[in-house]
C-alpha positions as CSV (number, residue, x, y, z in Angstrom):
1,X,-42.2,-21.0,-24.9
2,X,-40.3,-24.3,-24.3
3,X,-43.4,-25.8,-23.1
4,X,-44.7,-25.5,-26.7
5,X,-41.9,-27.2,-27.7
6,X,-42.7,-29.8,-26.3
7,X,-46.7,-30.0,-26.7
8,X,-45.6,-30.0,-30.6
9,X,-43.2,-33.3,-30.2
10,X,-46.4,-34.6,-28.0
11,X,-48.7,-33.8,-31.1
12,X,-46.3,-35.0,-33.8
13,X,-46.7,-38.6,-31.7
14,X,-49.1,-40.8,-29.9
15,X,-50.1,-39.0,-26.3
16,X,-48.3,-39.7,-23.2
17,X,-44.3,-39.6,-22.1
18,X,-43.5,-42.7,-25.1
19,X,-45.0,-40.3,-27.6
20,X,-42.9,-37.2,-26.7
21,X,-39.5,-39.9,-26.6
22,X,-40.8,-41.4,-30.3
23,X,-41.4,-37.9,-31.9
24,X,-38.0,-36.7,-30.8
25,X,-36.5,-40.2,-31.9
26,X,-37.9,-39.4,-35.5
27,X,-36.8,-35.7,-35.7
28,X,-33.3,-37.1,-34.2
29,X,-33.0,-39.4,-37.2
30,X,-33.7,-36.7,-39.5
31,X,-31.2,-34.5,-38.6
32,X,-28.0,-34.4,-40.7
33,X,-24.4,-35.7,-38.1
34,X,-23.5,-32.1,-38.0
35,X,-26.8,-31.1,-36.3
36,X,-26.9,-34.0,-34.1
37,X,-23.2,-33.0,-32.7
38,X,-24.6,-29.3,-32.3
39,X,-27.9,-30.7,-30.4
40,X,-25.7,-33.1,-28.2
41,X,-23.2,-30.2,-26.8
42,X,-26.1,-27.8,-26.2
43,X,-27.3,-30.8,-24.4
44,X,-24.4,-30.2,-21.9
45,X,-25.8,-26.3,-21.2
46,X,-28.1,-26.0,-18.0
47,X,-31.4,-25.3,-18.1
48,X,-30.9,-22.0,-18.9
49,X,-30.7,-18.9,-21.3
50,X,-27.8,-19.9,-23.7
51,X,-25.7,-17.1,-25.6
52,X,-24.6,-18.2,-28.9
53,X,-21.5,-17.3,-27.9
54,X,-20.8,-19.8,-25.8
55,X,-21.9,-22.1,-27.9
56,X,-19.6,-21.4,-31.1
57,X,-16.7,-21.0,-28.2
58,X,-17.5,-24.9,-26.9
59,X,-17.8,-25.8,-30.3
60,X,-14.3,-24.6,-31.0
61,X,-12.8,-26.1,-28.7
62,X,-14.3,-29.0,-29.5
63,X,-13.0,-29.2,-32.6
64,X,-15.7,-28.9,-34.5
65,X,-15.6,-27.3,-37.9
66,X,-19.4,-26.5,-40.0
67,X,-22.0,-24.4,-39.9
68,X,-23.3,-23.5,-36.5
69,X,-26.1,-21.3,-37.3
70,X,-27.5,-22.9,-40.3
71,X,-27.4,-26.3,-37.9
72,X,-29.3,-24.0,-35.4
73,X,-32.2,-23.2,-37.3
74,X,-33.0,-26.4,-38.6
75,X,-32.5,-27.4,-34.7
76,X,-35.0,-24.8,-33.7
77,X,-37.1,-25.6,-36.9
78,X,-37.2,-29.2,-35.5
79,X,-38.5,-27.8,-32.0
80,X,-35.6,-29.2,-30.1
81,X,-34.4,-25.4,-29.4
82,X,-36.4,-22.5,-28.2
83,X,-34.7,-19.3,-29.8
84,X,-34.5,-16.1,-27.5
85,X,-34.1,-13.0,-28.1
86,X,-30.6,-11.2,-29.0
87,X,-28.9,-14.4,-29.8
88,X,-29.8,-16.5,-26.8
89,X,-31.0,-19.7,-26.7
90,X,-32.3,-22.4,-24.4
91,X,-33.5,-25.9,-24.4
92,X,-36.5,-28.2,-23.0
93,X,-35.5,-29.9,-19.6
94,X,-36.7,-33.3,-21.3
95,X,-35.6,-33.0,-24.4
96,X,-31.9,-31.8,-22.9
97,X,-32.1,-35.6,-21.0
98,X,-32.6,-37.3,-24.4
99,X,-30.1,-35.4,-26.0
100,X,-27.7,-36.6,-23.0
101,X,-28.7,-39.9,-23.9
102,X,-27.8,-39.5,-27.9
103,X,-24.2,-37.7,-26.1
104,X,-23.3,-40.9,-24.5
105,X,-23.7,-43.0,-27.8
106,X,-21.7,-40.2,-30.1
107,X,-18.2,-41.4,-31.1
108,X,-17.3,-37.7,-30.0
109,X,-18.5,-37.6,-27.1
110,X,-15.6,-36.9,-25.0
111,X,-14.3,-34.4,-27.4
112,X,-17.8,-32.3,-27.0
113,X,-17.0,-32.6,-23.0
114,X,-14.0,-31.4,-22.6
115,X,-14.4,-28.4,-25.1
116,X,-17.7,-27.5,-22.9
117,X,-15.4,-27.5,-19.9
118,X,-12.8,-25.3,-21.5
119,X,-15.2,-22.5,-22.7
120,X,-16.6,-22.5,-19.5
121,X,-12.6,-22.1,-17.7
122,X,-12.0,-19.4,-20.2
123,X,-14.9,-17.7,-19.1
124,X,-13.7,-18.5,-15.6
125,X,-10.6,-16.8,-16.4
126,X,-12.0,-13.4,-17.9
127,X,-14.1,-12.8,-14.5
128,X,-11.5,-10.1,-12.6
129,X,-11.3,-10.1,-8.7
130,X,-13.2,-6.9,-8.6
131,X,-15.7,-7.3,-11.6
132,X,-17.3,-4.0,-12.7
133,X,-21.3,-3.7,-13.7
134,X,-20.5,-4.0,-17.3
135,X,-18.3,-7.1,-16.5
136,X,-20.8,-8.9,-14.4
137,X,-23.5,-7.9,-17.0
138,X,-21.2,-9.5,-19.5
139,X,-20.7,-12.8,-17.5
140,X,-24.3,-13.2,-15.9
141,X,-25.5,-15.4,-18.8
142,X,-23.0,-18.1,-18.3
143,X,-22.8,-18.4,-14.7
144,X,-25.4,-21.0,-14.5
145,X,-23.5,-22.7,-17.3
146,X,-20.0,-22.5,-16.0
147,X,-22.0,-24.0,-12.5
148,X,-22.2,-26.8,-14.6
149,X,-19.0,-27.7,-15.3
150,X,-17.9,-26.9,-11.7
151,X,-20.9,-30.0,-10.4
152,X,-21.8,-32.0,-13.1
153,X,-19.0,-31.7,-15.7
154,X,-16.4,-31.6,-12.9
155,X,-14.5,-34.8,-14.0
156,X,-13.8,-33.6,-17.8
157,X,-11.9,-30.6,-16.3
158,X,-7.9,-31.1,-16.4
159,X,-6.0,-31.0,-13.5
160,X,-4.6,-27.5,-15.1
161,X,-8.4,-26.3,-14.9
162,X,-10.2,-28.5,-12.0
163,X,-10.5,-25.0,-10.0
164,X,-10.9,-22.6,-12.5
165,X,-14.9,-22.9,-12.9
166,X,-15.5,-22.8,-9.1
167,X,-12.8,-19.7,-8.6
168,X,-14.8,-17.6,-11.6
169,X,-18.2,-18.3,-9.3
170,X,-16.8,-17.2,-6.2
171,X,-15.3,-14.2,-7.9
172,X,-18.6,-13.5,-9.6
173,X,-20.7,-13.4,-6.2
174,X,-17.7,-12.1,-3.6
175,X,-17.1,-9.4,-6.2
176,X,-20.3,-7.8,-6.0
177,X,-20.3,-8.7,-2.0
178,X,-22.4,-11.8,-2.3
179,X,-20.6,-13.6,0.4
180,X,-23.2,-16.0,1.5
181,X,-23.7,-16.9,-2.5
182,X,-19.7,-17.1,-2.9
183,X,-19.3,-19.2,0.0
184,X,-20.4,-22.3,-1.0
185,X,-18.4,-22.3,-4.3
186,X,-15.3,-21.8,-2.4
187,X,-16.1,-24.6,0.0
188,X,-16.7,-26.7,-2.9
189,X,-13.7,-26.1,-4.6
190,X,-11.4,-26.9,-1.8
191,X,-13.5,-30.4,-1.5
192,X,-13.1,-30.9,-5.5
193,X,-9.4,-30.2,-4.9
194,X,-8.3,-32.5,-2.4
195,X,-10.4,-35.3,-3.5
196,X,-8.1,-35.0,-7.1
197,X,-5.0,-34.8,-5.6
198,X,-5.4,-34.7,-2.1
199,X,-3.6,-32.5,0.3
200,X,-0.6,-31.7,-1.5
201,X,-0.8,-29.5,-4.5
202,X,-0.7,-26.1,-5.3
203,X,-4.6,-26.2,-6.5
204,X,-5.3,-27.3,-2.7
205,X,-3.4,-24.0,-1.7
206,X,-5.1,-21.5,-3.7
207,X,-8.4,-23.3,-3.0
208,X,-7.4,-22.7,1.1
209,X,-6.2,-19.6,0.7
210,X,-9.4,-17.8,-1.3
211,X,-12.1,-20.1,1.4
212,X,-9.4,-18.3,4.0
213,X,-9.8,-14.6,1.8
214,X,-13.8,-15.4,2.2
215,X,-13.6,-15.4,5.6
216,X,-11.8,-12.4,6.3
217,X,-14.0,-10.7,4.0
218,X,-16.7,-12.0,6.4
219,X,-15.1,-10.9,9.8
220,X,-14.6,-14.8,10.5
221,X,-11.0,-14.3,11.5
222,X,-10.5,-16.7,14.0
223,X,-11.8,-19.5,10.7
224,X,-9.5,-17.9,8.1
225,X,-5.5,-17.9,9.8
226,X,-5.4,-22.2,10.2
227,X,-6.7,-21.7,6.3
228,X,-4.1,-19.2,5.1
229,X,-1.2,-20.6,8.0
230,X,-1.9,-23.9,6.0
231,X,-1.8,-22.7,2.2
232,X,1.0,-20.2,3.0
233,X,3.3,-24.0,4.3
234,X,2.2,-25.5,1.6
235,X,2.7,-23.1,-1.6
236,X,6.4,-22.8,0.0
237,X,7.0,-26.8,0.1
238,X,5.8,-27.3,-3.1
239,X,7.0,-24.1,-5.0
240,X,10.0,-23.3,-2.9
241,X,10.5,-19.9,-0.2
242,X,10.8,-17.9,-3.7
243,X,7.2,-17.7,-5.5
244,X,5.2,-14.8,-6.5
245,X,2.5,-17.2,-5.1
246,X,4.0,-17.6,-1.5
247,X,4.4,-13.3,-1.6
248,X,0.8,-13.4,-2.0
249,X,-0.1,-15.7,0.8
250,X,2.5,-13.6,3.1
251,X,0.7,-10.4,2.1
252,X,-3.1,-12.2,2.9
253,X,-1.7,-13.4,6.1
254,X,-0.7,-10.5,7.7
255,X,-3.6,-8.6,6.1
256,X,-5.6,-10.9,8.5
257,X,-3.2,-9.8,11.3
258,X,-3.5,-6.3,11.1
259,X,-7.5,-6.8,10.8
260,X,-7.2,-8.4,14.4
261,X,-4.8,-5.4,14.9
262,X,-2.2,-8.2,15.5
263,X,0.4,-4.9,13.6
264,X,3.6,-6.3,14.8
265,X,2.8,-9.6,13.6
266,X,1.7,-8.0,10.0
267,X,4.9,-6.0,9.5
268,X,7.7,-8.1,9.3
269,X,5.3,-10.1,6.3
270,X,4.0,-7.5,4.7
271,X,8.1,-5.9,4.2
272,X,8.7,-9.7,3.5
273,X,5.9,-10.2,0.9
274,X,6.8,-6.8,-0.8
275,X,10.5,-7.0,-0.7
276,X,9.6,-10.4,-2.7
277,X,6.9,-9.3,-5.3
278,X,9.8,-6.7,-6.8
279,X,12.5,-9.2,-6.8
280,X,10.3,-12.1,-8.8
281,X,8.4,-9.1,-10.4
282,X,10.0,-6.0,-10.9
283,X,9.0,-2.7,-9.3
284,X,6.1,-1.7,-11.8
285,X,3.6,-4.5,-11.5
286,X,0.3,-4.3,-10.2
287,X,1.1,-7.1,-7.1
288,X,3.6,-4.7,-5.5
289,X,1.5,-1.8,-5.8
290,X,-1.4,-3.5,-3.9
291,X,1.9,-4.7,-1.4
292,X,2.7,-1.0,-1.5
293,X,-0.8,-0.1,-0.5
294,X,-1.3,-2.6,2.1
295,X,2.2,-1.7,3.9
296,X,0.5,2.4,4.2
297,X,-2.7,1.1,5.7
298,X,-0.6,-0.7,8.2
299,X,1.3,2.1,9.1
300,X,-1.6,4.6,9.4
301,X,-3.3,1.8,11.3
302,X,0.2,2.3,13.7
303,X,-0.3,5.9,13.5
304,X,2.9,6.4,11.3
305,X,1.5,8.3,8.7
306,X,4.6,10.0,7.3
307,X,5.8,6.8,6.6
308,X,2.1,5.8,5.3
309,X,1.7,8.9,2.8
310,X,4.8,8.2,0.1
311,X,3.4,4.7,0.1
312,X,0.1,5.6,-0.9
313,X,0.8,7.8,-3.4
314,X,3.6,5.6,-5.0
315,X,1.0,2.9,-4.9
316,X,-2.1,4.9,-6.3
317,X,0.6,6.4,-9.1
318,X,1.5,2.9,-10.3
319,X,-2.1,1.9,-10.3
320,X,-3.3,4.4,-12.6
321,X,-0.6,3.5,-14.6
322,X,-1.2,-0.3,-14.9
323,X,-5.0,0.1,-15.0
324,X,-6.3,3.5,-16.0
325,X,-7.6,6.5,-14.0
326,X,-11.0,4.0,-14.1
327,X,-10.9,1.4,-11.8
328,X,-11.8,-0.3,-8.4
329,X,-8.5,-0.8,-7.5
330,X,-7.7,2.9,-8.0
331,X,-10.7,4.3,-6.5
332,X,-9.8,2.1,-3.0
333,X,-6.4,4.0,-3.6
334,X,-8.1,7.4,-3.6
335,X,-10.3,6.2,-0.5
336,X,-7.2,5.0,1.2
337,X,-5.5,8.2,0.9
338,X,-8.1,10.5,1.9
339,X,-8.1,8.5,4.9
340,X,-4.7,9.3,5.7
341,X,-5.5,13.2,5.4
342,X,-8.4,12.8,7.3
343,X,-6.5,11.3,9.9
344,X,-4.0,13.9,9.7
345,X,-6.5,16.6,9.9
346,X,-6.1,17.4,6.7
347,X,-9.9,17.9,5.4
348,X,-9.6,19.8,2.4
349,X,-6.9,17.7,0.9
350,X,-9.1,14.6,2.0
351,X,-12.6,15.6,0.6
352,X,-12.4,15.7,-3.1
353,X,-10.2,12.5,-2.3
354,X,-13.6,10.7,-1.0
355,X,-16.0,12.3,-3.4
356,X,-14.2,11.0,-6.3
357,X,-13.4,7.6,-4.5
358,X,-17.4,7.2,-3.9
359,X,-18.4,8.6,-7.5
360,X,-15.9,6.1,-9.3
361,X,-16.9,3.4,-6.9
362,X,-20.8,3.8,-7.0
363,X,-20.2,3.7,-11.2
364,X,-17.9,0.7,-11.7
365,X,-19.6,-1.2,-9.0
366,X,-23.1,-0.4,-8.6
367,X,-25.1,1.9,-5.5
368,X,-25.4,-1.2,-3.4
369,X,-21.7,-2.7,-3.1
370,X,-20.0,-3.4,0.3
371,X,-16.9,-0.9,-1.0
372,X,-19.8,2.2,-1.6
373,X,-20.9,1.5,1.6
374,X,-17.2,2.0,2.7
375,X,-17.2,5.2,1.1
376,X,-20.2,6.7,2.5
377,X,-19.1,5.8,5.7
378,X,-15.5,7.5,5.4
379,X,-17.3,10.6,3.5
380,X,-19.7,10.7,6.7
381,X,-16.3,10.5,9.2
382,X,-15.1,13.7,7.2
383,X,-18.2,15.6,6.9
384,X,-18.5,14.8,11.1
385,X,-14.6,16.1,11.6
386,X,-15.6,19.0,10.0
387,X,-18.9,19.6,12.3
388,X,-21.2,18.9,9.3
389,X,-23.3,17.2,11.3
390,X,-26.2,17.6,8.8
391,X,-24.7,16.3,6.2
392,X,-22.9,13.1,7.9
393,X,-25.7,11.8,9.6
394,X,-28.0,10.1,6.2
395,X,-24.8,8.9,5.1
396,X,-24.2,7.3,8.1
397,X,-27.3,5.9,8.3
398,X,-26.9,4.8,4.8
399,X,-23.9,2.8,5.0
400,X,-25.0,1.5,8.2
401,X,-27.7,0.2,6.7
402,X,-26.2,-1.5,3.4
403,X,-23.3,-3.0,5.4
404,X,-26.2,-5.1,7.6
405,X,-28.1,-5.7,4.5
406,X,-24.5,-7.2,2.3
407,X,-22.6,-8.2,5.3
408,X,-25.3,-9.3,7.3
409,X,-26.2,-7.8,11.7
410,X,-23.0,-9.1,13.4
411,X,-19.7,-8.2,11.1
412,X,-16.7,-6.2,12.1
413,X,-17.8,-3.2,9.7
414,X,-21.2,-3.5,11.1
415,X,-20.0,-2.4,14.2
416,X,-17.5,0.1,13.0
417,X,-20.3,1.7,11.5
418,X,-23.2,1.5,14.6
419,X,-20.1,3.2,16.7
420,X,-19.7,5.9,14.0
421,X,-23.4,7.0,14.1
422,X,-23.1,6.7,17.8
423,X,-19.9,9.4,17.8
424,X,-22.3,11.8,15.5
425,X,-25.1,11.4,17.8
426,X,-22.1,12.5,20.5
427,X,-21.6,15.0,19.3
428,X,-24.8,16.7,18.7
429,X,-25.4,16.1,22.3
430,X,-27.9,13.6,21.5
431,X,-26.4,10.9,24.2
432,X,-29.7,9.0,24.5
433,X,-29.4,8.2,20.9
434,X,-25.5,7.3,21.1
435,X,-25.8,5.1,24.3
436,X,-27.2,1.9,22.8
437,X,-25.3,2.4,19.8
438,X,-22.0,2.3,21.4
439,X,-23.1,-0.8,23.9
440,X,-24.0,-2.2,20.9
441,X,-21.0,-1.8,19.3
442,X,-18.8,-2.4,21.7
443,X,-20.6,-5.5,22.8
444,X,-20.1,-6.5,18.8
445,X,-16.3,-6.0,19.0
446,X,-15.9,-8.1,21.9
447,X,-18.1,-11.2,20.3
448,X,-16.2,-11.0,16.8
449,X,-12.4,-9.6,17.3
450,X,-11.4,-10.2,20.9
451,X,-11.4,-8.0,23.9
452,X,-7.8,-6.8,23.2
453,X,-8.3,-5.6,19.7
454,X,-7.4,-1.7,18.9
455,X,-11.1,-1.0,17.8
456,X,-12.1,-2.3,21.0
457,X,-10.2,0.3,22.6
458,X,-11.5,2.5,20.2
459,X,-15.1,1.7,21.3
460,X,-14.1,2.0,25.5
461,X,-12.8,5.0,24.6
462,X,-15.8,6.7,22.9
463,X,-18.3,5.0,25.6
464,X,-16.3,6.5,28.3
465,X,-16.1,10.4,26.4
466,X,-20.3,10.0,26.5
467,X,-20.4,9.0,30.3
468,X,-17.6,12.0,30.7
469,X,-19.8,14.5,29.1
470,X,-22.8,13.4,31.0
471,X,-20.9,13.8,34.2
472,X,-20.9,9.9,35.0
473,X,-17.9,10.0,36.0
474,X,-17.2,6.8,37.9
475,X,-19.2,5.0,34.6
476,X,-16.5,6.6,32.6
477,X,-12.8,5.9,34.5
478,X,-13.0,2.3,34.2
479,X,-13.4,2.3,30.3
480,X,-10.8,5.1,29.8
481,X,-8.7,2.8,31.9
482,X,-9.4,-0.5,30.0
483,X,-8.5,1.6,26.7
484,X,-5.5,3.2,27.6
485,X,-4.5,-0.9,28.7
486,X,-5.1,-2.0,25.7
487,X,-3.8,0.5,23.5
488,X,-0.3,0.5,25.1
489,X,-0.1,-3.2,25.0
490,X,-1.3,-3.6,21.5
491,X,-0.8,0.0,19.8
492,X,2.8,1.2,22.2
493,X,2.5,4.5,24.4
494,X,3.5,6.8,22.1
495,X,0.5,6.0,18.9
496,X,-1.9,8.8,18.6
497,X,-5.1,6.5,19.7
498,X,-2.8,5.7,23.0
499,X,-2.1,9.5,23.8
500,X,-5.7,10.6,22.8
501,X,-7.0,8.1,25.2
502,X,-4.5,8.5,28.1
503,X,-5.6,12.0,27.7
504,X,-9.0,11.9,28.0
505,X,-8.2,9.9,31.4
506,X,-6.1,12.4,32.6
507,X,-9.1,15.2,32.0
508,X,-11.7,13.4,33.5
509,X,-9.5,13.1,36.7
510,X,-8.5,16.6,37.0
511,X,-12.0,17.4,36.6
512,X,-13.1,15.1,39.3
513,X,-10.5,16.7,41.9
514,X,-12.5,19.3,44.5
């Protein structure tokens, strides 16, 4: 244990905080220059298992050329090190602050610094958006350590690299739906950013647009479009109307829009953002098949879906091609399609669509991922089309549950989710059980989109079919009137949600006549 580290410097001096400093002092003069450069850049770890690895890539870029290991085991033989198991290290809180304090003396000092910082980016840089179990399980070790350079460390990054450490974090934690963990790292970053080169710079962009990407991952959608507005200005002043980076912030932008189901102001940015992404990057790249993919779910969201389909396909097509049939990105492209059939009524063309969707997602991200609960959700809508009560209902429950536990009580997909159970318990005639639900949802919707959004509609509409079938007639008329409002204003008269509803209104009054 590191605390026997230290009892053994205590014993190898007199008693008492002087003795531990005066036994290190004579096993630091001891050591050989070689060791005492490897003991002062482990110094700049944190407090924290170490993986060799790590180490010889700091060491590298530090320039330094000897014997790593062999300067390791005399480190550990001097207890200065604790050796872990598999190749893993990790050093004494007390003697890491004395080995800071030989640092700040070494003539390569600044050299030991920098090459910390730059293993750390490159590990920064290696984390994908979507990371996998076996690609967090490969980076968990050094997140504490790249931490490190993003805080402490912060002023040896470049300016090429300030962002780098604190973008790796917020992947690492957003990734696996960690948003509360991701957020701070974010906030951080876009502080670290302006305070280097204030407000204009295309690291203060990227820093506002991924806080703004946060947000909208959050349901905070009213926080996130000043964020991505601002980026989106700034990206074109400083790297002209023409930039792979200002198609991205287009395409984010009008994501947000169509998740306020604001779909005429998404439209003319996502064509924009696309139309871009193939001029700067050519039709096969990975960027215009998410632009592809994002351009379908707009179009089902409008109720277009034969324009949605040949989107979808071409987009889950050039995925697999890019990536591999194994992927996040392609299992998203598999949900997103299944939707479409589901939509469409087209159930047995959507199923094995889902199942594979949820399987692949479940393996690459882990059972308890905001994206599985996605899944199980869209699974559950099928199995509930299809009357399969039985079998929608645990999932339901399921993803219900995992969304409040990842996203937290009061989120859009939260809602989404208590209004789906609420339709099942419809359904099964079980209105007691749907009533609170729906309220609940309904009441949710309002708070966190606004009272014009499509789902809001959505959620009038499905409140009013449960007063209709319980014959509360005058309960239900005002909310199938408020729906078909607001989906003709914000969805036109002729979307399927708008007809659906205007229907429902027209059947409850015929029903009502004597």
């Amino acid at each position: 244990m590191l605390g026997d580290i230290l009892a053994r410097l205590q014993k190898q001096a007199s008693a008492g905080e002087s003795g531990v400093a005066a036994a290190f002092e004579l096993n630091w003069q001891s050591l050989e220059p070689e060791a005492q450069k490897l003991a002062c850049l482990l110094s700049l770890f944190a407090l924290a298992p170490i993986p060799w690895s790590l180490v010889e890539s700091a060491a590298s870029y530090s320039d330094l050329e000897f014997d790593f290991k062999a300067n390791c085991t005399i480190l550990v033989e001097r207890y200065l090190l604790q050796e872990l198991a598999d190749d893993t290290y990790q050093i004494h809180d007390r003697i890491r602050e004395l080995l800071r304090q030989k640092l700040e003396e070494l003539a390569e000092a600044d050299e030991l610094n920098r090459g910390f910082c730059q293993a750390m980016v490159a590990v920064a840089k290696d984390i994908p958006q979507t990371p996998t179990l076996i690609e967090i399980a490969k980076v968990t070790l050094a997140i504490p350590h790249l931490g490190e350079a993003a805080t402490v460390y912060q002023a040896w990054l470049s300016n090429d690299d300030l962002i780098w450490p604190f973008v790796g974090l917020g992947r690492f934690y957003e990734g696996q739906g960690a948003y509360a963990q991701a957020l701070p790292w974010h906030e951080q970053c876009l502080s670290a950013a302006r305070e280097r080169f204030r407000d204009e710079h295309p690291s203060v962009a990227t820093s506002l647009n991924n806080l703004a990407e946060l947000y909208r991952s959050q349901g905070r959608y009213s926080e996130a479009e000043p964020l991505y507005i601002q980026a989106l200005e700034m990206k074109k002043r400083l790297l002209g109307d023409e930039h792979p980076s200002v198609a991205t912030s287009l395409n984010n932008l009008a994501g947000l829009y169509r998740s306020q189901g604001r779909y005429s102001d998404a439209e003319p940015l996502y064509i924009q953002a696309l139309e871009m992404k193939k001029r700067l990057l050519g039709d096969e790249h990975l960027s215009v098949a998410t632009s592809l993919n994002n351009l379908a779910e707009l179009y089902r969201s409008q109720g277009r879906y034969s324009d949605a389909e040949p989107l979808y396909i071409q987009a889950l097509e050039m995925t697999k091609r890019l990536l591999g049939d194994e992927h996040p990105d392609v299992a998203s492209s598999l949900n997103n399609l299944a939707g479409l059939y589901n939509y469409q009524g087209r159930y047995s063309d959507a199923k094995p669509l889902y199942i594979q969707a949820l399987e692949m997602t479940k393996r690459l991200l882990g059972d308890e991922h905001p994206d599985v609960a996605s899944s199980l959700n869209n699974l559950a809508g099928l199995y509930n089309s299809q009357g399969r009560y039985s079998d929608a209902e645990p999932l339901y429950i399921q993803a219900l549950e995992m969304k409040k536990r990842l996203l937290g009580d009061e989120h859009p997909s939260v809602a989404t989710s208590l209004n789906n159970l609420a339709e099942l318990y419809r359904s099964q005639g079980r209105y007691s059980d749907a009533e609170p639900l729906y309220i609940q949802a309904l009441e949710m919707k309002k708070r966190l989109l606004e009272d014009e959004h499509p789902s809001v509609a959505i959620s009038l509409n499905n409140l009013a079919l449960l007063y209709d079938s319980q014959g509360r007639y005058s309960d239900a008329e005002p909310k199938y009137i408020e729906a078909v409002k607001i989906a003709e204003k914000r969805l036109g008269a002729n979307h399927p949600n708008t007809i659906t509803f205007r229907e429902n209104l027209e059947a409850l009054r015929r029903n009502r006549q004597p």
